[in-house]
Structure formats: C-alpha cells, structure tokens
C-alpha positions as CSV (number, residue, x, y, z in Angstrom):
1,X,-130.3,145.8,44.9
2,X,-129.8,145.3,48.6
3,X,-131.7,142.3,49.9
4,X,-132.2,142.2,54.1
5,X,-132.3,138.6,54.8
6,X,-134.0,137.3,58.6
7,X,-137.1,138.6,59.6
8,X,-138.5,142.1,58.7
9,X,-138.6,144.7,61.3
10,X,-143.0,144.3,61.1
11,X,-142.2,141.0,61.7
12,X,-140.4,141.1,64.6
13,X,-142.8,143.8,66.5
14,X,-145.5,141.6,65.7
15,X,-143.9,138.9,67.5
16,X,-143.2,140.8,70.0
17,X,-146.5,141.6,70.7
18,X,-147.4,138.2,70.5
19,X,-145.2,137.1,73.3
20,X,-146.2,140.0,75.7
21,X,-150.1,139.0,75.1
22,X,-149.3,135.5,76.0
23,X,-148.0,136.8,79.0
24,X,-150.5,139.6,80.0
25,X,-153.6,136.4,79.1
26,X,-152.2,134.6,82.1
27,X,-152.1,137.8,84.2
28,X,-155.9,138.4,82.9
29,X,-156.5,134.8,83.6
30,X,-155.3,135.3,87.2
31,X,-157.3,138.1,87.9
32,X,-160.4,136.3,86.3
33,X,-160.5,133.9,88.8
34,X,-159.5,135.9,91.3
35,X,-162.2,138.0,90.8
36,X,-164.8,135.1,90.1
37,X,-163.6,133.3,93.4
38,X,-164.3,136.2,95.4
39,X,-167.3,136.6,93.9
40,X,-168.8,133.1,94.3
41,X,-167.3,133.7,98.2
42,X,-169.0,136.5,99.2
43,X,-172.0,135.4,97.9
44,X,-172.4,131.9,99.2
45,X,-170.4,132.0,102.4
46,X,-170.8,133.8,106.4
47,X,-167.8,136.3,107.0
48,X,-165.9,134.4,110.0
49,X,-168.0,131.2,109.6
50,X,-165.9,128.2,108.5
51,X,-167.4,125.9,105.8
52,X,-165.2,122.9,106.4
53,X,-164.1,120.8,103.0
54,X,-161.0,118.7,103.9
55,X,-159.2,117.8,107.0
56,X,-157.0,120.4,106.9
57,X,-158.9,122.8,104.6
58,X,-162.1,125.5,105.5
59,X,-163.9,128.1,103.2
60,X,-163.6,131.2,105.6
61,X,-164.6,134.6,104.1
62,X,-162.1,137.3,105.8
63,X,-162.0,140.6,104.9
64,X,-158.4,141.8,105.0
65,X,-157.7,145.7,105.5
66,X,-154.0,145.0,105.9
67,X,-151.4,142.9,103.8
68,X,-150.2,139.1,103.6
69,X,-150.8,137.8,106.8
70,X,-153.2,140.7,107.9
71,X,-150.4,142.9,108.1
72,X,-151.3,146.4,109.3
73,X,-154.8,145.8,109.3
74,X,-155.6,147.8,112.0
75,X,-153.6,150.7,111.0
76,X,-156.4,153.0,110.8
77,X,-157.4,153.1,106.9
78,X,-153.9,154.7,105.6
79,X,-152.9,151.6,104.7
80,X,-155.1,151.0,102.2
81,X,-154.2,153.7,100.3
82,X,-150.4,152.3,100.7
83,X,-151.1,149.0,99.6
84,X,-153.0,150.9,96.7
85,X,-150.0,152.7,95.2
86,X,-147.4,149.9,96.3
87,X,-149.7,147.4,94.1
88,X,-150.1,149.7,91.3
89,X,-146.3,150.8,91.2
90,X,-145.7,146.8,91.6
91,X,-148.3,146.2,88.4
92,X,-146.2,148.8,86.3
93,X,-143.1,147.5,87.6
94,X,-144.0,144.1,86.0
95,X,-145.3,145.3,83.3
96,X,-141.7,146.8,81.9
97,X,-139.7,143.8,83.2
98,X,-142.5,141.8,81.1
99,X,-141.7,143.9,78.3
100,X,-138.4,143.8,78.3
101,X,-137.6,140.1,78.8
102,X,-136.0,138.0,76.5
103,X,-138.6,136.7,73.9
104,X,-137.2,133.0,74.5
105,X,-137.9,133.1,78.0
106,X,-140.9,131.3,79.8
107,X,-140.1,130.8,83.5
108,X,-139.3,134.4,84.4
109,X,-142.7,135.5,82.6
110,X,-144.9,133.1,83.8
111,X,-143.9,134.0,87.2
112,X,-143.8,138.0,86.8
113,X,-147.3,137.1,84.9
114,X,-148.5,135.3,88.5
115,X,-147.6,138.0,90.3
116,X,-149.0,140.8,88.1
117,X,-152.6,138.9,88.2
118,X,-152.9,138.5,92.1
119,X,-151.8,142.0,92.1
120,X,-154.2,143.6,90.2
121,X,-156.4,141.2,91.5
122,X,-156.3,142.6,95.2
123,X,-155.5,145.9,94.0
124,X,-159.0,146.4,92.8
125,X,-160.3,144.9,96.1
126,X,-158.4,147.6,97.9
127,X,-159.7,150.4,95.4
128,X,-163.3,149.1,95.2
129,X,-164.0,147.8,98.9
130,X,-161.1,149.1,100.9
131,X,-160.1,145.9,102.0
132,X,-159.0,142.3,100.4
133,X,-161.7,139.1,100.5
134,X,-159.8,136.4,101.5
135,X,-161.8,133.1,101.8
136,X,-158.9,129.8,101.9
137,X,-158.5,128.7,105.6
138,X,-155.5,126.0,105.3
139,X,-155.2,124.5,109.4
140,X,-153.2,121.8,110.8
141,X,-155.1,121.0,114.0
142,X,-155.4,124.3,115.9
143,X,-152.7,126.0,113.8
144,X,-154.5,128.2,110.9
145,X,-152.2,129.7,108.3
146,X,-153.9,133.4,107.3
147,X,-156.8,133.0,105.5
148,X,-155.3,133.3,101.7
149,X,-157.4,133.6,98.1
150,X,-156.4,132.9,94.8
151,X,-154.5,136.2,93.9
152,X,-152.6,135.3,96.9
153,X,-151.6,132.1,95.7
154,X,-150.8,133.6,92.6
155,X,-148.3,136.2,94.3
156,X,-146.9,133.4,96.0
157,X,-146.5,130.6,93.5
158,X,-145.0,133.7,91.3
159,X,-142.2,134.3,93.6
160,X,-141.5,130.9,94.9
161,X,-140.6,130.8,90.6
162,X,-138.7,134.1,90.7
163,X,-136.6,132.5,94.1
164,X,-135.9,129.4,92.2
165,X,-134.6,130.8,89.0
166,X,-132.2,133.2,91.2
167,X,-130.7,130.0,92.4
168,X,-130.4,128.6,89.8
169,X,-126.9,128.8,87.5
170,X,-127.2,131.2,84.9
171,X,-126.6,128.7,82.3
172,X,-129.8,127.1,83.2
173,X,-132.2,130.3,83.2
C-alpha cells in the first residue's frame, strides 16, 4: 500500500488560501481606513480651509481630479476614466503577483498588499465621485507637499518596500 508522506494536496490549498487572506485583510484594512478617513474628512472639514494640527502638519480637504501630485487634474474629465482602468488593471495586477508569491514570503506581500488597498481605495473615489479626497497638508514653512490621504500613504509606503527589496541581494529577499 502506497503511503504519501508531507502534507496532503487539501492541505496545501488550504494553506494557501490562508496566506492570500492574510494578505488581501491588510489590503481590506487599507481601504477601511481609507475609506473611514475620508469619510470623517468630508464631513467635519471646509474644502481649501486648513485646520492646523502640528507645525508642520494641516487637515486640508482637496478634491483631486488628477493623480499623485494633482497630476492631470485639469485635463478635462478623461482622466478620470484613465486613472479608473489604470487602477483597476493595477488591483488585478496585484492581485496575481499576490497569488503567486512564495508562501514564505512577507515583505514583497505586505507591500503589494499596501499598494492594492490605497488603490482600491482611490479607485472607488474615482468611480463614485469622479475625483480623489485628499485631506493631509504636510508644509515646511511656505513649502506644501500635495495634499496626500491615507490610500496615498499606503501606495507610497508599499513601493518605498518594493524599492528596497529590489536593492537588496537576492539572498536576503
């Protein structure tokens, strides 16, 4: 009688499946409070009125038609629909690499888990209101970096990780 030794094949899918919900929870998590921050900022602040909180940190509400940094914003309303499909071909994009990943892996998931969250998290901004709610106004003096929310910190933090593990040697990733 033939015995397979290691894990069963039900197993190993279930496993698998465990390790891809760990990773899609922080992307849910990220667009959570996404979503919940943007909420709570178009409730209780002014559009263009800063709210200040720190020396070198305002609440601003902005609303973004264009990309990072306001990027195409005044393109005429095409770009919405751009940023639309680039986000959601982005979203899928992540999704796979997720999926395919080595099971042992952490840093390269957490950071394609970032970047899938704030993704979908302006994605439906752009689908629901046409334009992203931005609302973090980070200033030194008179020099204001573009107005930012938590998606976009996500996106951000997420590829700082996936910039770090490129330089890193392979035998370390």
């Amino acid at each position: 009688m033939w015995h397979a030794s290691g894990p069963s094949v039900a197993s190993l899918v279930t496993r698998d499946r465990l390790v891809l919900v760990r990773w899609l929870t922080i992307a849910a998590a990220v667009f959570s409070l996404d979503r919940a921050t943007k909420h709570w900022a178009v409730d209780l602040l002014q559009p263009y009125q800063p709210v200040p909180v720190a020396p070198f940190l305002n609440l601003t509400l902005v609303y973004n038609p264009g990309a990072a940094f306001s990027l195409l914003s005044d393109a005429g309303g095409w770009q919405r629909w751009f940023f639309a499909i680039f986000s959601g071909l982005v979203a899928i994009l992540l999704l796979v690499w997720l999926h395919r990943l080595p099971r042992d892996q952490v840093w390269l998931p957490i950071a394609f888990s970032l970047i899938l969250g704030g993704a979908l998290g302006n994605l439906w901004d752009r689908l629901t209101l046409g334009f992203v709610v931005d609302f973090i106004d980070v200033y030194y003096e008179t020099w204001h970096w573009p107005a930012f929310n938590v998606a976009d910190a996500a996106i951000s933090t997420g590829a700082v990780m996936l910039l770090l593990s490129a330089l890193r040697p392979t035998a370390q990733r």
